[in-house]
C-alpha beads as a LAMMPS data file, in Angstrom:
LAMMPS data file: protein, C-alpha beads

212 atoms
211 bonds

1 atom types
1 bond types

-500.0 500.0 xlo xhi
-500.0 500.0 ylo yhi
-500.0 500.0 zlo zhi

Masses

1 110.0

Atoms # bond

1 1 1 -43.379 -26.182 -290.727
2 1 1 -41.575 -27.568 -287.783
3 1 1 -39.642 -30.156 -289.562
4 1 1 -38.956 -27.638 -291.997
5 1 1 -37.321 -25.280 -289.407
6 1 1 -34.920 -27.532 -288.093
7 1 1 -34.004 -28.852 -291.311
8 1 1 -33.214 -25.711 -292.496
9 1 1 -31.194 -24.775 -288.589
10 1 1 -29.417 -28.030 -289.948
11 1 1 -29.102 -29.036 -285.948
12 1 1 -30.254 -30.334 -282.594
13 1 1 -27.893 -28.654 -280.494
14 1 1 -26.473 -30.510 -277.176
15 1 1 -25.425 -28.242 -274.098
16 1 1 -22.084 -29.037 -273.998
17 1 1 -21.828 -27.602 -277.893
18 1 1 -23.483 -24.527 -277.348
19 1 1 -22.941 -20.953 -275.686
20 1 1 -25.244 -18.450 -274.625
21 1 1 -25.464 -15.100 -277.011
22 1 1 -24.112 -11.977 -275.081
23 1 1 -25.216 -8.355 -275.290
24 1 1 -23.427 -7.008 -277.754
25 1 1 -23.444 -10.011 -280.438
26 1 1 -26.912 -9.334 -280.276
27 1 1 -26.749 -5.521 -280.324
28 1 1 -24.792 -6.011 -283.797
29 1 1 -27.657 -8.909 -285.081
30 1 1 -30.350 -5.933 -284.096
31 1 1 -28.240 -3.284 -286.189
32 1 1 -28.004 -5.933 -289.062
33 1 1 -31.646 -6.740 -288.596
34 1 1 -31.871 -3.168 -288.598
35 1 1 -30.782 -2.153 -292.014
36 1 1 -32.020 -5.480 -293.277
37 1 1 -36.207 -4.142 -292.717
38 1 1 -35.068 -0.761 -293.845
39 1 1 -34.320 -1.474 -297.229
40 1 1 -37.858 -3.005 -297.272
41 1 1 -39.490 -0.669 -295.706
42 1 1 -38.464 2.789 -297.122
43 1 1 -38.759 1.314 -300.769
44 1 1 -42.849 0.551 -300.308
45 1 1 -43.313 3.856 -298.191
46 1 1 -41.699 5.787 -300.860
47 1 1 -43.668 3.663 -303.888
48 1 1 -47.027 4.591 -301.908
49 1 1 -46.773 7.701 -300.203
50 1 1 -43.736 9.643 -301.975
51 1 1 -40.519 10.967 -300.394
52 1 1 -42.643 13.403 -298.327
53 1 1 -43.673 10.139 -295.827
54 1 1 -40.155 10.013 -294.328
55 1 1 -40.201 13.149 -292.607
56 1 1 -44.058 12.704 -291.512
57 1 1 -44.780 12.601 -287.965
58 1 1 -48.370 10.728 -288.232
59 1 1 -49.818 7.688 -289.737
60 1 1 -51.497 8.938 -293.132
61 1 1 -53.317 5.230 -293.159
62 1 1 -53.754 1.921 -292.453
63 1 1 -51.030 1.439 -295.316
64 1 1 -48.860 2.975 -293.828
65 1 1 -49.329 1.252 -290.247
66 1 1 -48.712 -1.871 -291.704
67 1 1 -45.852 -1.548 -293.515
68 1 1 -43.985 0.157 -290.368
69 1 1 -45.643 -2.454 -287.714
70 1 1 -47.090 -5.488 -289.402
71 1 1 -44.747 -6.093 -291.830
72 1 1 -41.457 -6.524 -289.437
73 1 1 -43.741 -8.753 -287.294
74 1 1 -44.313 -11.084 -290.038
75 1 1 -41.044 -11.192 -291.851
76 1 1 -39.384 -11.579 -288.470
77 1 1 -41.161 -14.540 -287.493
78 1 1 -41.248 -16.118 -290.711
79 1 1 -37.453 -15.779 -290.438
80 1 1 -37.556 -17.246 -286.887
81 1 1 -39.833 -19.986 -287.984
82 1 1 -37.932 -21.253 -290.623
83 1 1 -34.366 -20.109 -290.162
84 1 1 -34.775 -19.886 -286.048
85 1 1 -32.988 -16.687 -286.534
86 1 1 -33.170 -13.480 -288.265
87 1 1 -30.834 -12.307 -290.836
88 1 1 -28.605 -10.334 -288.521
89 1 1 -28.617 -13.490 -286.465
90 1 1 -27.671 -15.788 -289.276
91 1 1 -24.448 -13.876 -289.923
92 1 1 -23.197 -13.979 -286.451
93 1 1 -24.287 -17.380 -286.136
94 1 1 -26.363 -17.410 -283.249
95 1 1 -30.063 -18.910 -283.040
96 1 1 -33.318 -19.372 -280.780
97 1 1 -34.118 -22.297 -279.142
98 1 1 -36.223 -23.528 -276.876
99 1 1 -34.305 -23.136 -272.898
100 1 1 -35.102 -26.696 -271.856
101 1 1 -34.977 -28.905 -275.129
102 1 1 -32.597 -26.437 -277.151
103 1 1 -34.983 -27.215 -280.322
104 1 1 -36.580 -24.994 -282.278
105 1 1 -39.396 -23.332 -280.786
106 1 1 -43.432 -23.551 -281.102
107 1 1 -44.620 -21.074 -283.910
108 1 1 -46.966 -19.600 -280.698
109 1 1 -44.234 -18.697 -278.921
110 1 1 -41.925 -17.113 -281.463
111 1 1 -44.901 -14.804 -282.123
112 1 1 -45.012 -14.540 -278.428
113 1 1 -41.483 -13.830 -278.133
114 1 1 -42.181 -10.884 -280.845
115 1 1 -44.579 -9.784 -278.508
116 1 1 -42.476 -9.142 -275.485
117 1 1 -40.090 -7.195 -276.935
118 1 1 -42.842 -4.432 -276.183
119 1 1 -42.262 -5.229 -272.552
120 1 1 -38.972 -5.532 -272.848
121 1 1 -38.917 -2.337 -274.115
122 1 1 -40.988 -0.169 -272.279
123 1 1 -39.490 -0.109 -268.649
124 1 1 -36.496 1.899 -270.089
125 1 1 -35.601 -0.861 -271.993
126 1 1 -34.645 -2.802 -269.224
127 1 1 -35.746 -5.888 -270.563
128 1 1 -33.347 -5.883 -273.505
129 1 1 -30.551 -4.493 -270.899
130 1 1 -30.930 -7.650 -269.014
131 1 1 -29.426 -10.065 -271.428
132 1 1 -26.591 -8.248 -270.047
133 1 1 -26.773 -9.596 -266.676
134 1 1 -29.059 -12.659 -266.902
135 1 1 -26.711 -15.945 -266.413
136 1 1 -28.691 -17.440 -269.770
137 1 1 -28.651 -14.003 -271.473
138 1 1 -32.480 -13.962 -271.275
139 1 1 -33.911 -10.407 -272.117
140 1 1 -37.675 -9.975 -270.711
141 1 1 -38.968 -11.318 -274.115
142 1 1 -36.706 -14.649 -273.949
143 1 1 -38.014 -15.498 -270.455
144 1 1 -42.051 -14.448 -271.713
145 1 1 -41.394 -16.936 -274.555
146 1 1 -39.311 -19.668 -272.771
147 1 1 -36.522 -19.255 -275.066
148 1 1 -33.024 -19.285 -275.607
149 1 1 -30.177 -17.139 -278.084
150 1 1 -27.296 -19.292 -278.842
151 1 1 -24.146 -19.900 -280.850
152 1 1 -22.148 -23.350 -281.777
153 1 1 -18.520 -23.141 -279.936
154 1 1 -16.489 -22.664 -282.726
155 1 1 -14.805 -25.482 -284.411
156 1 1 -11.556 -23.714 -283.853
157 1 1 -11.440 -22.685 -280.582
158 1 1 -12.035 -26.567 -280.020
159 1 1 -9.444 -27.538 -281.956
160 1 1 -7.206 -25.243 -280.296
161 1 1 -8.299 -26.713 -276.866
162 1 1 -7.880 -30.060 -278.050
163 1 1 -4.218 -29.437 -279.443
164 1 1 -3.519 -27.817 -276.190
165 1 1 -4.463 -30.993 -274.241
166 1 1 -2.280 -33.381 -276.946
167 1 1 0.680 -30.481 -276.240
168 1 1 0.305 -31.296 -272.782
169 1 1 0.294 -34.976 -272.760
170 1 1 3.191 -35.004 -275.239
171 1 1 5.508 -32.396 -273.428
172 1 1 4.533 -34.534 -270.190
173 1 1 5.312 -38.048 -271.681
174 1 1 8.259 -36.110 -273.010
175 1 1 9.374 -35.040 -269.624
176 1 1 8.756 -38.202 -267.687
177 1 1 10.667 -40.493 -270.646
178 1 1 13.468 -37.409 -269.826
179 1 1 13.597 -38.186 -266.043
180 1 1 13.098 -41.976 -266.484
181 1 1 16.518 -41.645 -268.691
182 1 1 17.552 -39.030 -266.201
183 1 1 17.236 -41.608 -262.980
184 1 1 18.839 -44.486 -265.520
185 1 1 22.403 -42.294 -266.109
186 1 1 22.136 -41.436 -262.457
187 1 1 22.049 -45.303 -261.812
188 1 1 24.921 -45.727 -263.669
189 1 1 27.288 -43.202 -262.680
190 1 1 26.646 -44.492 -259.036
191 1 1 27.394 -48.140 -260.115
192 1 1 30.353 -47.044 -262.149
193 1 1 31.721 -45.260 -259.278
194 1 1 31.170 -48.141 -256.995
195 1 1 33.040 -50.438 -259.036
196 1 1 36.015 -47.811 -259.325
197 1 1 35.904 -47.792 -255.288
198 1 1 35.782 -51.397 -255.520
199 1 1 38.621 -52.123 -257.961
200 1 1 40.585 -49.190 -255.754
201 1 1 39.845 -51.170 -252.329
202 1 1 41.148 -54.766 -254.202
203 1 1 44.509 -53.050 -255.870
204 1 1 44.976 -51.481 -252.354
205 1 1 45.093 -54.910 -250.730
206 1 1 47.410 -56.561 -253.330
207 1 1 50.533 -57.845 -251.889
208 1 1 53.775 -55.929 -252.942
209 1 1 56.937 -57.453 -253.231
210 1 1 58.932 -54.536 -253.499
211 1 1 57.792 -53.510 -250.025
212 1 1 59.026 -57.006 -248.301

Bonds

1 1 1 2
2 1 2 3
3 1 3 4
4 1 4 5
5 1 5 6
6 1 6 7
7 1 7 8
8 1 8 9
9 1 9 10
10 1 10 11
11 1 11 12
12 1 12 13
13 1 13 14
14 1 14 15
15 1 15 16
16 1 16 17
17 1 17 18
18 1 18 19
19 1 19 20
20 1 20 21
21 1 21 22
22 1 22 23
23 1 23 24
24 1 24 25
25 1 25 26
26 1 26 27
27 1 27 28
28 1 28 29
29 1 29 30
30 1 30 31
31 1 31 32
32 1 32 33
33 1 33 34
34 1 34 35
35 1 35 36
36 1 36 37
37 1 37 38
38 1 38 39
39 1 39 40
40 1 40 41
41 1 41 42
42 1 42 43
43 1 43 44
44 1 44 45
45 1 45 46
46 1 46 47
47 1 47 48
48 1 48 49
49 1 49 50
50 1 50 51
51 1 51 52
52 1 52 53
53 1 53 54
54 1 54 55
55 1 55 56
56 1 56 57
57 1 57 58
58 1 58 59
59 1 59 60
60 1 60 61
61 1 61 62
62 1 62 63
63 1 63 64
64 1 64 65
65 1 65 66
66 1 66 67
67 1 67 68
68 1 68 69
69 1 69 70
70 1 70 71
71 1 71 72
72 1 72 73
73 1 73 74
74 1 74 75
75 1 75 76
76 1 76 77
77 1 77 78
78 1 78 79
79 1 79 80
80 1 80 81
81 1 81 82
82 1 82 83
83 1 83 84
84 1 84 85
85 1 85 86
86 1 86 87
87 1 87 88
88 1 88 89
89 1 89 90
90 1 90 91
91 1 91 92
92 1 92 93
93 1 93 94
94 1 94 95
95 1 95 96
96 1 96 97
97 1 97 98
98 1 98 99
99 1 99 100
100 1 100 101
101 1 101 102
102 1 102 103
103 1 103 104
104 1 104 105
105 1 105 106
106 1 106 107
107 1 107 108
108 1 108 109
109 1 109 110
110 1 110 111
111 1 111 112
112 1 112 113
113 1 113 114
114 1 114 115
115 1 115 116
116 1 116 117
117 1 117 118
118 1 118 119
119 1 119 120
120 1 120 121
121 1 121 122
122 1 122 123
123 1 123 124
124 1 124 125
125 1 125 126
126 1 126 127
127 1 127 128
128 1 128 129
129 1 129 130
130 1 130 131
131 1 131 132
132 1 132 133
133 1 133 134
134 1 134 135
135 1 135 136
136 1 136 137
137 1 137 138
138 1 138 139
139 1 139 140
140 1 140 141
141 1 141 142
142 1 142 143
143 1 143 144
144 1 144 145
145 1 145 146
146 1 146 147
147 1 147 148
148 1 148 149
149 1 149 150
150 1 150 151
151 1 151 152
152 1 152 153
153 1 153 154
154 1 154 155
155 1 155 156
156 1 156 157
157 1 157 158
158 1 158 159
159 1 159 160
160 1 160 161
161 1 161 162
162 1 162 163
163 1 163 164
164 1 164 165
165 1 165 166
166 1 166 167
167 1 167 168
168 1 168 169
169 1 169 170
170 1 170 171
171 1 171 172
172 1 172 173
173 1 173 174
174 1 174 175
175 1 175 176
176 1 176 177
177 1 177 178
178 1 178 179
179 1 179 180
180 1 180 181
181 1 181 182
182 1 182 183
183 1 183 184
184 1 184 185
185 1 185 186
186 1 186 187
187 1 187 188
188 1 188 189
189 1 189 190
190 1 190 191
191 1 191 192
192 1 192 193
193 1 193 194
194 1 194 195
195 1 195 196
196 1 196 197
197 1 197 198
198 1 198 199
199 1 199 200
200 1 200 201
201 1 201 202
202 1 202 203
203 1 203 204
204 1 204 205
205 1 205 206
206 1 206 207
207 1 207 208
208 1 208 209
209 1 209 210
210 1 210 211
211 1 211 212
């Protein structure tokens, strides 16, 4: 299963590739993640219970306890198991990894990391607030679970930087090749000029017959 999972995250990231996963990339992966379970969820509530379960208040059955609670649990995890990310998480392109090797995870504590979003959750939320602040963007349930929510720096943006830096040594071979030719004209308009103060001084001391 391991070998699987990282075959399937297609990478062992390295620290200097990878950025930590903000608050609100992850808020949007939740939403996604959201609406993702949903469209499971409401279809097998309504095939055993009838439209009259989604405006219930209490569990009618162990059925129904499972679908709401159990389920998630175990498509979530599967998805973190094998994908190290949910589907929300897939689109924005962010993953969990372990914080120290920045591999994918032990199954135990990806089911452990499940786990703490309870406590993350219960002390007004607070835990899931804290990605917010932490400097790794750890919520409650990343620290529980040792683990980390990243993205790849994009491609692009180091492309960009990497243009930028050829831009700069180009426009700065550029401008010292412009004052190397600068200080060579300079050269020569001060030996031209002391050539015409020479060739002044020699017809100044010429004799003149006319004068005699």
């Amino acid at each position: 299963m391991e070998s699987t999972a990282k075959e399937n995250t297609a990478d062992t990231f390295q620290e200097s590739d990878i950025e930590y996963a903000g608050f609100w990339i992850r808020v949007l992966a939740s939403i996604l993640d959201s609406i993702f379970l949903l469209m499971i969820i409401v279809p097998l509530l309504l095939v055993f219970y009838g439209p009259g379960i989604l405006f219930t208040t209490e569990s009618p059955g162990l059925v129904y306890d499972f679908i709401n609670y159990g389920l998630p649990l175990i498509v979530i995890v599967v998805f973190w198991q094998y994908r190290s990310a949910t589907p929300g998480k897939i689109m924005m392109d962010i993953y969990i990894v372990d914080e120290k090797t920045l591999q994918h995870p032990p199954f135990g504590r990806l089911v452990l990391r499940y786990l703490g979003y309870y406590v993350s959750i219960i002390p007004l939320f607070l835990g899931l607030l804290w990605v917010g602040i932490d400097k790794r963007k750890q919520g409650f349930h990343d620290k529980i679970a040792k683990t980390l929510v990243i993205r790849k720096k994009l491609k692009a943006d180091n492309e960009f930087a990497m243009e930028g830096m050829h831009e700069e040594r180009d426009d700065k071979v550029i401008g010292e090749g412009r004052e190397e030719r600068g200080e060579e004209g300079r050269e020569r308009k001060e030996n031209g000029e002391k050539l015409s103060e020479s060739a002044s001084e020699i017809s100044s001391k010429k004799h003149d017959p006319w004068k005699e």
